[in-house]
PDB file as gemmi writes it, atoms N, CA and C in Angstrom:
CRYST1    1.000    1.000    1.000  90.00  90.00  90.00 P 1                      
ATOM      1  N   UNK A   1      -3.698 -23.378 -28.500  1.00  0.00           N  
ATOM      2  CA  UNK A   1      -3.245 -22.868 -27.230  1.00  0.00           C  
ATOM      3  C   UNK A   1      -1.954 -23.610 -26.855  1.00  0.00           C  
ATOM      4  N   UNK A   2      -1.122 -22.911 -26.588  1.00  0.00           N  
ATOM      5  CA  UNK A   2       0.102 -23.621 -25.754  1.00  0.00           C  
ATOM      6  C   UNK A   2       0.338 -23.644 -24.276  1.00  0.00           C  
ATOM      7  N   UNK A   3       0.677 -25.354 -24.245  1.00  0.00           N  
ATOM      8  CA  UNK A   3       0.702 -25.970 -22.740  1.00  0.00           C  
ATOM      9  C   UNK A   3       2.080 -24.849 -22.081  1.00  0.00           C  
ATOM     10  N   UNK A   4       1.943 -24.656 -20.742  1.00  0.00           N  
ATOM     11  CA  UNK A   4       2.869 -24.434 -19.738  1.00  0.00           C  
ATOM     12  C   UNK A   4       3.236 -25.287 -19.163  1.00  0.00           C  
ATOM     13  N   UNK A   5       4.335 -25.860 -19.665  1.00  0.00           N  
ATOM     14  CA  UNK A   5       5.016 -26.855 -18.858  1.00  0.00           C  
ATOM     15  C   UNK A   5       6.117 -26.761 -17.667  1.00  0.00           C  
ATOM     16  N   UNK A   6       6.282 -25.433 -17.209  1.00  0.00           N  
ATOM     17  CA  UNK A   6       7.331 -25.017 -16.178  1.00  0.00           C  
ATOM     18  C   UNK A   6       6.518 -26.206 -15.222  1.00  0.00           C  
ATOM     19  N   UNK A   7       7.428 -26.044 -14.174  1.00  0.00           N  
ATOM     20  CA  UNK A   7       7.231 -26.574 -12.686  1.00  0.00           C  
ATOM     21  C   UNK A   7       6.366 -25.514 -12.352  1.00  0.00           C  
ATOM     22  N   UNK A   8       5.049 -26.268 -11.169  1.00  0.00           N  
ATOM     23  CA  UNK A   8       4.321 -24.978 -10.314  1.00  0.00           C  
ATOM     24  C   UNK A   8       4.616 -25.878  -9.179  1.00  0.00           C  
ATOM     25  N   UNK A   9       5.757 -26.662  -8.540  1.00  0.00           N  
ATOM     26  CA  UNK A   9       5.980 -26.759  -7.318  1.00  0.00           C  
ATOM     27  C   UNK A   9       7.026 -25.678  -6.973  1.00  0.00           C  
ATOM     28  N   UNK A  10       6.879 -24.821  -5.888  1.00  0.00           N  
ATOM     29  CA  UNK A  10       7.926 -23.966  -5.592  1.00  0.00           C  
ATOM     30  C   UNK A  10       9.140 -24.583  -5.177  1.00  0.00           C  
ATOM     31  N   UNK A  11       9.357 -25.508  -4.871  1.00  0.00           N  
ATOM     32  CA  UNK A  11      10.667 -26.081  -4.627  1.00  0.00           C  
ATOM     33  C   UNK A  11      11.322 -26.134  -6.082  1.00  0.00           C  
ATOM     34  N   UNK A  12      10.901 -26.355  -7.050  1.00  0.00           N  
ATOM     35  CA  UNK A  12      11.424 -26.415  -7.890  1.00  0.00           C  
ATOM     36  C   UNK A  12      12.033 -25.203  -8.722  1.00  0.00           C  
ATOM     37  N   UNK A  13      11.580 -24.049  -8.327  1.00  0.00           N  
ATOM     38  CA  UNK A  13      11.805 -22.632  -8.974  1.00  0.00           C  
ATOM     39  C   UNK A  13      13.530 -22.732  -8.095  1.00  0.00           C  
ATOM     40  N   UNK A  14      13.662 -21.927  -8.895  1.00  0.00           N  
ATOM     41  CA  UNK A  14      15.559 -21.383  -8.939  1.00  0.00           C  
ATOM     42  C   UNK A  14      15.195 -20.465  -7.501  1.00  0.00           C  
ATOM     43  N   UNK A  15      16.328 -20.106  -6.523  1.00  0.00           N  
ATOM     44  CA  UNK A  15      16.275 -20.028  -5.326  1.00  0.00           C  
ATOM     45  C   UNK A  15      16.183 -18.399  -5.337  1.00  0.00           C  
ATOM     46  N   UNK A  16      16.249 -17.809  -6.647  1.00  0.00           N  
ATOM     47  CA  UNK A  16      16.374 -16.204  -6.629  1.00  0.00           C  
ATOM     48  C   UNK A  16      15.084 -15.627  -7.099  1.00  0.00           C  
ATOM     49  N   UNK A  17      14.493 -16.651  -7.402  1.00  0.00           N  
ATOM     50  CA  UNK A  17      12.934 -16.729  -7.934  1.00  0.00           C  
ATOM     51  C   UNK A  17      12.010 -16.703  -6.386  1.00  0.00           C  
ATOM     52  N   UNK A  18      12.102 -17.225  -5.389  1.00  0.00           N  
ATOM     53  CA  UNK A  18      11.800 -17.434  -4.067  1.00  0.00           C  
ATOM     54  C   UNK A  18      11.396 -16.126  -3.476  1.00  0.00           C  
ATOM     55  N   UNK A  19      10.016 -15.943  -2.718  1.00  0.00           N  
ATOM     56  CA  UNK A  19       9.954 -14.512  -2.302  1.00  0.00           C  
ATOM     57  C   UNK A  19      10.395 -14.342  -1.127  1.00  0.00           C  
ATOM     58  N   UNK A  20      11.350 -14.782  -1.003  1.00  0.00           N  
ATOM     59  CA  UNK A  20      12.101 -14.654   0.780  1.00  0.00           C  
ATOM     60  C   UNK A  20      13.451 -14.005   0.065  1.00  0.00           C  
ATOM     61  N   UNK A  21      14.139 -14.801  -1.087  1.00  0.00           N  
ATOM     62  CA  UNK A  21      15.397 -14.008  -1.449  1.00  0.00           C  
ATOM     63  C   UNK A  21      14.875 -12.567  -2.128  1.00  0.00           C  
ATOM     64  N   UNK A  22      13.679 -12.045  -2.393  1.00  0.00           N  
ATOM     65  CA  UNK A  22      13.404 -11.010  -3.193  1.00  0.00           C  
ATOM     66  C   UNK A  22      14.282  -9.598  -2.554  1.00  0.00           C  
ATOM     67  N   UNK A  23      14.574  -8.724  -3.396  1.00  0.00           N  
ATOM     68  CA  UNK A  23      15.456  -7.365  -3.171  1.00  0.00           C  
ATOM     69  C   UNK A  23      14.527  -6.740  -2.422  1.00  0.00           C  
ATOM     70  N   UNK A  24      13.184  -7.027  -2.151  1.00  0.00           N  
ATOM     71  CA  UNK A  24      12.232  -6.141  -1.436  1.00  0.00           C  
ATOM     72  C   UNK A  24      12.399  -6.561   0.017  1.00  0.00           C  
ATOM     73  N   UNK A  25      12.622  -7.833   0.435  1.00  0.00           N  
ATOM     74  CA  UNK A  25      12.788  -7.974   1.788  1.00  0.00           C  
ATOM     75  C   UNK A  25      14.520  -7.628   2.042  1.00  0.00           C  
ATOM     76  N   UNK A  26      15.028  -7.540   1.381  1.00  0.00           N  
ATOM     77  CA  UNK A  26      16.786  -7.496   1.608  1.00  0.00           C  
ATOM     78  C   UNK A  26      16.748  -6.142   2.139  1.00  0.00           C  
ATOM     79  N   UNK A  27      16.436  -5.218   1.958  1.00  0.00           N  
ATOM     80  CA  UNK A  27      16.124  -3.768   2.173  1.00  0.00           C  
ATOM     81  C   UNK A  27      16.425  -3.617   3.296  1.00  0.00           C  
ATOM     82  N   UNK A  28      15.394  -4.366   3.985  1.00  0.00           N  
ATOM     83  CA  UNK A  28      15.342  -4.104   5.703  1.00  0.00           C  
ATOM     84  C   UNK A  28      16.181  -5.058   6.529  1.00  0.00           C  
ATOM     85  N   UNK A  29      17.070  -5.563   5.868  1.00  0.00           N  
ATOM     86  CA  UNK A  29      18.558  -5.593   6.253  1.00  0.00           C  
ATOM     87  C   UNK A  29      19.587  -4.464   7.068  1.00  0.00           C  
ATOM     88  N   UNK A  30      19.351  -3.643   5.755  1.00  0.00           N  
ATOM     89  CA  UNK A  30      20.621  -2.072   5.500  1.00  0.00           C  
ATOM     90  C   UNK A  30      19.749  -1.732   6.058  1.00  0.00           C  
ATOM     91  N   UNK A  31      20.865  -1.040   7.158  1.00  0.00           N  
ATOM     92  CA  UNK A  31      20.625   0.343   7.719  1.00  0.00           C  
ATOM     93  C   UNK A  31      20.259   1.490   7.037  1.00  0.00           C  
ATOM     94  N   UNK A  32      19.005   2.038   7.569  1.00  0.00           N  
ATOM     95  CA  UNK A  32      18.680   3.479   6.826  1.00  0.00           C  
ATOM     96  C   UNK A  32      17.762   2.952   5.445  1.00  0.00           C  
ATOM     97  N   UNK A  33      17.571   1.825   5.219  1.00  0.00           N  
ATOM     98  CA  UNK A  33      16.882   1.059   4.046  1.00  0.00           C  
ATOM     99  C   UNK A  33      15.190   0.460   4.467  1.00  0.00           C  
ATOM    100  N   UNK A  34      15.202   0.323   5.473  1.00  0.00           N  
ATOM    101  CA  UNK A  34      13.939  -0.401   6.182  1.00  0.00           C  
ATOM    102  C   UNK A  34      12.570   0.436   5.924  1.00  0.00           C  
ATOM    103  N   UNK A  35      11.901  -0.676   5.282  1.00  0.00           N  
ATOM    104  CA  UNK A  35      10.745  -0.012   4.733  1.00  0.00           C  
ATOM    105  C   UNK A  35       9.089   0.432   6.009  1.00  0.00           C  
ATOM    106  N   UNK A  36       8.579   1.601   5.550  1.00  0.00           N  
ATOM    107  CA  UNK A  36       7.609   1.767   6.298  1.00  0.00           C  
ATOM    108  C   UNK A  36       6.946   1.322   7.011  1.00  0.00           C  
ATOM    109  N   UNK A  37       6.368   0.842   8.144  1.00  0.00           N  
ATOM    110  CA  UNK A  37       5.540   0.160   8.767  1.00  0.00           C  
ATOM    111  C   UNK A  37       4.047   0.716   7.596  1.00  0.00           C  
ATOM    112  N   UNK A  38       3.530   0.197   6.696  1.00  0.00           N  
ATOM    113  CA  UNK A  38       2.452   1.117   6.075  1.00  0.00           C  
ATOM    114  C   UNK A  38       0.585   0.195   5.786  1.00  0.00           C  
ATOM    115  N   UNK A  39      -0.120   1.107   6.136  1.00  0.00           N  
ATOM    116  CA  UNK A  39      -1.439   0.239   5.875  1.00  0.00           C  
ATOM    117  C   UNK A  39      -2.239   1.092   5.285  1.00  0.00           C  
ATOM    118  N   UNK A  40      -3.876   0.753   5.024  1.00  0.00           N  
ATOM    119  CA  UNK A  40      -5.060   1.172   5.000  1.00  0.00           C  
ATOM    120  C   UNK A  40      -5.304   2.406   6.442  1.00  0.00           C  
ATOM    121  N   UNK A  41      -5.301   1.198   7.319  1.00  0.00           N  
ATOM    122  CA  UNK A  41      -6.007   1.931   8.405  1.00  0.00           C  
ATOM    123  C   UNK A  41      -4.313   2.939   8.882  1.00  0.00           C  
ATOM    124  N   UNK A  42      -2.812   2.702   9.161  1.00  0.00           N  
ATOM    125  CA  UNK A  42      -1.989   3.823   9.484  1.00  0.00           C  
ATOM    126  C   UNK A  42      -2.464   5.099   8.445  1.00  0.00           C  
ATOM    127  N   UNK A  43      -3.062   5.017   7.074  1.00  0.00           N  
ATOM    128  CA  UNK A  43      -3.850   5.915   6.273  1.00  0.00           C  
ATOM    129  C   UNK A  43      -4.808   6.679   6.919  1.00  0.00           C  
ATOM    130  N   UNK A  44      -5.484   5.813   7.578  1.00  0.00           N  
ATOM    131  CA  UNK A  44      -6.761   6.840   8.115  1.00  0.00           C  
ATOM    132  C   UNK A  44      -6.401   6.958   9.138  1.00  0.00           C  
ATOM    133  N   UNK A  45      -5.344   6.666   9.641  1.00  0.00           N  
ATOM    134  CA  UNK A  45      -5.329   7.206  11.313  1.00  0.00           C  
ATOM    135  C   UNK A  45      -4.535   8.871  11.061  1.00  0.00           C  
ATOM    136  N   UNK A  46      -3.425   8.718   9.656  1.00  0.00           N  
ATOM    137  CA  UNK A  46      -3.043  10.521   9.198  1.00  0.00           C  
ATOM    138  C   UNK A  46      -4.442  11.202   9.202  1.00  0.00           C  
ATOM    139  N   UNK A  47      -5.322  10.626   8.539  1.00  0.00           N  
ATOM    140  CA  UNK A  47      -6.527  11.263   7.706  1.00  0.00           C  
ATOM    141  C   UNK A  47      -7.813  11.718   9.205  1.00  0.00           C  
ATOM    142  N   UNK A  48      -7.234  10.901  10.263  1.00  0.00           N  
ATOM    143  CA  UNK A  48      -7.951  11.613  11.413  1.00  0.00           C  
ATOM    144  C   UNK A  48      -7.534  12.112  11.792  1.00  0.00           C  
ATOM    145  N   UNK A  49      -5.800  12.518  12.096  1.00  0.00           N  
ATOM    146  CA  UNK A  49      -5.123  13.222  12.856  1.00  0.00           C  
ATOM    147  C   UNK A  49      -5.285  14.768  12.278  1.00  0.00           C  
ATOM    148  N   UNK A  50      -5.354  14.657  10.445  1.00  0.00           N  
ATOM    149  CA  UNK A  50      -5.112  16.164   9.826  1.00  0.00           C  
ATOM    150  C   UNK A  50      -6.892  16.304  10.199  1.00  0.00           C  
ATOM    151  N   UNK A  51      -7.601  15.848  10.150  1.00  0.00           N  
ATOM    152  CA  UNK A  51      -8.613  16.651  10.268  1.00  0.00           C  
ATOM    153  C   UNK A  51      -9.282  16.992  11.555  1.00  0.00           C  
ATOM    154  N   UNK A  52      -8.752  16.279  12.150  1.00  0.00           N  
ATOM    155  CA  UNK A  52      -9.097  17.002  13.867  1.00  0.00           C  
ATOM    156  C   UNK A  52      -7.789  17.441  14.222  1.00  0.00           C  
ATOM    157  N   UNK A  53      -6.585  17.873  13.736  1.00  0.00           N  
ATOM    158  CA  UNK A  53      -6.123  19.045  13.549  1.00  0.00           C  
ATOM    159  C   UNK A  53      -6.766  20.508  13.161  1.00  0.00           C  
ATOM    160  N   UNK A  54      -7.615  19.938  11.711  1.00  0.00           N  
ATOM    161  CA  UNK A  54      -7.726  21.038  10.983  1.00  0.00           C  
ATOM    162  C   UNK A  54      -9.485  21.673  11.433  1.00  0.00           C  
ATOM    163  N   UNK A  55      -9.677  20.636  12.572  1.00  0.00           N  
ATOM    164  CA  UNK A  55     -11.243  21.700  13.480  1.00  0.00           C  
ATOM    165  C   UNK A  55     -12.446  20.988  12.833  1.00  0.00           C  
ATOM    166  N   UNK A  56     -12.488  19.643  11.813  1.00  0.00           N  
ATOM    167  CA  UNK A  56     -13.686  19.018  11.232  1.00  0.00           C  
ATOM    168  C   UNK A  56     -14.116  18.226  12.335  1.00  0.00           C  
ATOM    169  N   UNK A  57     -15.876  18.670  12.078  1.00  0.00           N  
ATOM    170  CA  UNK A  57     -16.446  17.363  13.308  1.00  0.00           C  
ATOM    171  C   UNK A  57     -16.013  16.101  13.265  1.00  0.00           C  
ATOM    172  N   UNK A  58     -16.896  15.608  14.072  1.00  0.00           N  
ATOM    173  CA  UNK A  58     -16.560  14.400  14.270  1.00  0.00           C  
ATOM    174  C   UNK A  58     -17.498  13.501  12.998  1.00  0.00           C  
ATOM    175  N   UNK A  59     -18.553  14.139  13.163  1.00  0.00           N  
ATOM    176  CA  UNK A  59     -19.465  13.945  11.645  1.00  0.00           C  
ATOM    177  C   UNK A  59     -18.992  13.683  10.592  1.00  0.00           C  
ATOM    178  N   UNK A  60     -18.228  15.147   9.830  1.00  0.00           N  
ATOM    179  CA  UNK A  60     -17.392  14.704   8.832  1.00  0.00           C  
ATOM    180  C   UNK A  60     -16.181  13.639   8.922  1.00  0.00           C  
ATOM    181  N   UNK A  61     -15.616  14.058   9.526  1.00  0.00           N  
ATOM    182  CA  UNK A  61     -14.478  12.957  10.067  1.00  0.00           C  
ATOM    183  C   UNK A  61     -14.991  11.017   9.684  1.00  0.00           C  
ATOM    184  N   UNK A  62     -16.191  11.003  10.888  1.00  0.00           N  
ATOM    185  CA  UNK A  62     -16.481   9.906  10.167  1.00  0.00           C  
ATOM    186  C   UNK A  62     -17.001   9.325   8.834  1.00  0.00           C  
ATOM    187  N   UNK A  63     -17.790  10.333   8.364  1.00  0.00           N  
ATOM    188  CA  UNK A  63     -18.210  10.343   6.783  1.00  0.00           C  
ATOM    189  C   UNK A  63     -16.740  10.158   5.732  1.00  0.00           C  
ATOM    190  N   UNK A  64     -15.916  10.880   6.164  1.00  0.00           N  
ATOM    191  CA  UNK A  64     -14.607  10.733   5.343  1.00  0.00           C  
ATOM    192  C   UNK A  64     -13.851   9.728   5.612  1.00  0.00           C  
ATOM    193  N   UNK A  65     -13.461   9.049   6.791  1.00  0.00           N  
ATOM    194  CA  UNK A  65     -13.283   7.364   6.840  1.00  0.00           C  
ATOM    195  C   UNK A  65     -13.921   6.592   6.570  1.00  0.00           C  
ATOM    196  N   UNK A  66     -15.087   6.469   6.243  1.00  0.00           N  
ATOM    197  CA  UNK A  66     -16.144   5.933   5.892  1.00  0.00           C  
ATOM    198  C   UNK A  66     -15.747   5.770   4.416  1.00  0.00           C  
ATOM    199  N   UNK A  67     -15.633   7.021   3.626  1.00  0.00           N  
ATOM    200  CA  UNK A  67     -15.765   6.823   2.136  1.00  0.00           C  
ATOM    201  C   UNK A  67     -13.851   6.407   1.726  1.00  0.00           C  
ATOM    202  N   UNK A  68     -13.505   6.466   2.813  1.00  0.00           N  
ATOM    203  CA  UNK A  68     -11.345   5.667   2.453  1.00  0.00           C  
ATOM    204  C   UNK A  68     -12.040   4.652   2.062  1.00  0.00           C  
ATOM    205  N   UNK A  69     -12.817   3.631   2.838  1.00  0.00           N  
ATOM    206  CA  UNK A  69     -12.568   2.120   2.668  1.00  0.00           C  
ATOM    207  C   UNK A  69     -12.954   2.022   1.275  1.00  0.00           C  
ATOM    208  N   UNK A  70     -14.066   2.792   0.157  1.00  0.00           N  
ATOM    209  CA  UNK A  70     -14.635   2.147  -0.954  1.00  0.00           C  
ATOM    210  C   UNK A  70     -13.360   2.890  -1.794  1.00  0.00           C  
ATOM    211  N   UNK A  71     -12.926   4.006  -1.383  1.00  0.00           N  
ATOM    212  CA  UNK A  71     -11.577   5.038  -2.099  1.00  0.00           C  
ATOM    213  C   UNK A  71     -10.165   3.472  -2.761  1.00  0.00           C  
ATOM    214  N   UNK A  72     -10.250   3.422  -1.178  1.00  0.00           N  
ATOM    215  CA  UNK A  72      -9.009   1.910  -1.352  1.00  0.00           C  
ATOM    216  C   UNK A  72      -9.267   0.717  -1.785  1.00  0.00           C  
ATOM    217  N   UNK A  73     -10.772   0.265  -1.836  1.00  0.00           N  
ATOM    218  CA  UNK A  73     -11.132  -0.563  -2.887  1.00  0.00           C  
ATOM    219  C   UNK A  73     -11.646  -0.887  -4.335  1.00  0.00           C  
ATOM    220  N   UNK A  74     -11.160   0.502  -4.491  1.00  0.00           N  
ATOM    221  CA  UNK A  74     -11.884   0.848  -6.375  1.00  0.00           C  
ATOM    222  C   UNK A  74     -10.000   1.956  -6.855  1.00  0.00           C  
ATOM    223  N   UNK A  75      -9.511   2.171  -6.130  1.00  0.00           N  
ATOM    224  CA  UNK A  75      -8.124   2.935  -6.760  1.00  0.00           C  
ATOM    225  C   UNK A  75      -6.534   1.980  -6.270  1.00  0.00           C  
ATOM    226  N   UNK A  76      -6.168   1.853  -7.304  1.00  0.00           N  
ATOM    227  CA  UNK A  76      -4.559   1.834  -6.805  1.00  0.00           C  
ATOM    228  C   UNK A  76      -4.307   2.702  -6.220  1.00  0.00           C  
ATOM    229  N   UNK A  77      -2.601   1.905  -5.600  1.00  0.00           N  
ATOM    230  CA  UNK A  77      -1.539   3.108  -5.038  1.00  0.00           C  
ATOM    231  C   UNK A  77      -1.227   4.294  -6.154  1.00  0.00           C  
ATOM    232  N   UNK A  78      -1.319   3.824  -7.353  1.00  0.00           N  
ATOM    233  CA  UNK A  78      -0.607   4.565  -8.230  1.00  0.00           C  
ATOM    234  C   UNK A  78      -1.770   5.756  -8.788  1.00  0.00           C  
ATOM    235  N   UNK A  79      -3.356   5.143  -8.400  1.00  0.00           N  
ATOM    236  CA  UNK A  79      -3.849   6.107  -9.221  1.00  0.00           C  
ATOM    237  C   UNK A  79      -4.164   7.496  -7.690  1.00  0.00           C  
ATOM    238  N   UNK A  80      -3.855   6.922  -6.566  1.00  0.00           N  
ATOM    239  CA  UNK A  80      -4.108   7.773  -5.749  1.00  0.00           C  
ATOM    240  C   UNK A  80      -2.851   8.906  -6.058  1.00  0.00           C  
ATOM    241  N   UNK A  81      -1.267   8.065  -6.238  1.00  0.00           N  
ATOM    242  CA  UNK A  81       0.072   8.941  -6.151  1.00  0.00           C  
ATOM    243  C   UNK A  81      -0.335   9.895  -7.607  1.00  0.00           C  
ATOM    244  N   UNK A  82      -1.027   9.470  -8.741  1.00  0.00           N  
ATOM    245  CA  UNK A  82      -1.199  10.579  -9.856  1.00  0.00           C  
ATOM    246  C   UNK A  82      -2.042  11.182  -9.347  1.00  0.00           C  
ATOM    247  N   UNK A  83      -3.577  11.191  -8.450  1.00  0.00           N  
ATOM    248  CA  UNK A  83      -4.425  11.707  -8.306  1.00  0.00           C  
ATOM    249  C   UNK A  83      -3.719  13.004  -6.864  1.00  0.00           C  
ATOM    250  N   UNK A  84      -3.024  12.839  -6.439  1.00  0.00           N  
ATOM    251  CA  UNK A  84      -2.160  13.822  -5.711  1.00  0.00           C  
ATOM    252  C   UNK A  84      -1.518  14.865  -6.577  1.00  0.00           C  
ATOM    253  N   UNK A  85      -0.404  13.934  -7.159  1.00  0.00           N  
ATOM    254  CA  UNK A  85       0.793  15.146  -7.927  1.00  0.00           C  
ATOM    255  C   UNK A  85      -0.857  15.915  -9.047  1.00  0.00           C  
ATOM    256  N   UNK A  86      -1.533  15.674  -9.411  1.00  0.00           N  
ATOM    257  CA  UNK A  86      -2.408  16.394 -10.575  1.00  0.00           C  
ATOM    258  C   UNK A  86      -3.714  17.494  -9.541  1.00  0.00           C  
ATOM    259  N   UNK A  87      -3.501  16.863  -8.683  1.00  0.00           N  
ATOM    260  CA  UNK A  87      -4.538  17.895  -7.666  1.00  0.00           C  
ATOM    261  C   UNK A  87      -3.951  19.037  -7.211  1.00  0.00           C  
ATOM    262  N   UNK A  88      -5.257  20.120  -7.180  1.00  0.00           N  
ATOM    263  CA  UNK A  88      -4.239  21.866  -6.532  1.00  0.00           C  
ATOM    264  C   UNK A  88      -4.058  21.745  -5.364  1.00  0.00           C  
ATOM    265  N   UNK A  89      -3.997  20.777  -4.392  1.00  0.00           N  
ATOM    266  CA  UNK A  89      -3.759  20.460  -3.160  1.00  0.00           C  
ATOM    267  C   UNK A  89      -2.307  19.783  -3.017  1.00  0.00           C  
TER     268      UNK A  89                                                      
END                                                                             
């Protein structure tokens, strides 16, 4: 087996390595760049709005927030974004 001898003090990592300089927070710098306010629950608050839009009790409604939380703890983002584009919906 081979030792890892890098540094694991973060002071010691190179300053572009740092998750404060990362390109993901620079974003919301630029105008017109600023990323989503986004969660779990802003998820189910769409997922209550379309369905008491769309006339479902309150029954279902809660049965279907109910089954997000185990949805978002057994799938990625990514397998939900394939499980969209591949659905007839």
């Amino acid at each position: 087996m081979l030792s890892d001898d890098r540094p694991t003090d973060p002071a010691w990592l190179p300053i572009f390595s740092k998750k404060k300089h990362f390109m993901g927070n620079a974003f919301g710098m630029i105008p017109g760049l600023e990323t989503d306010e986004w969660s779990n629950d802003a998820c189910r608050g769409y997922v209550i709005m379309a369905m008491e839009d769309c006339g479902f009790s309150k029954k279902d409604i809660r049965r279907v927030v109910g089954q997000l939380y185990e949805v978002f703890d057994l799938n990625s983002v990514e397998d939900a974004k394939e499980k969209y584009h591949s659905s007839p919906y």
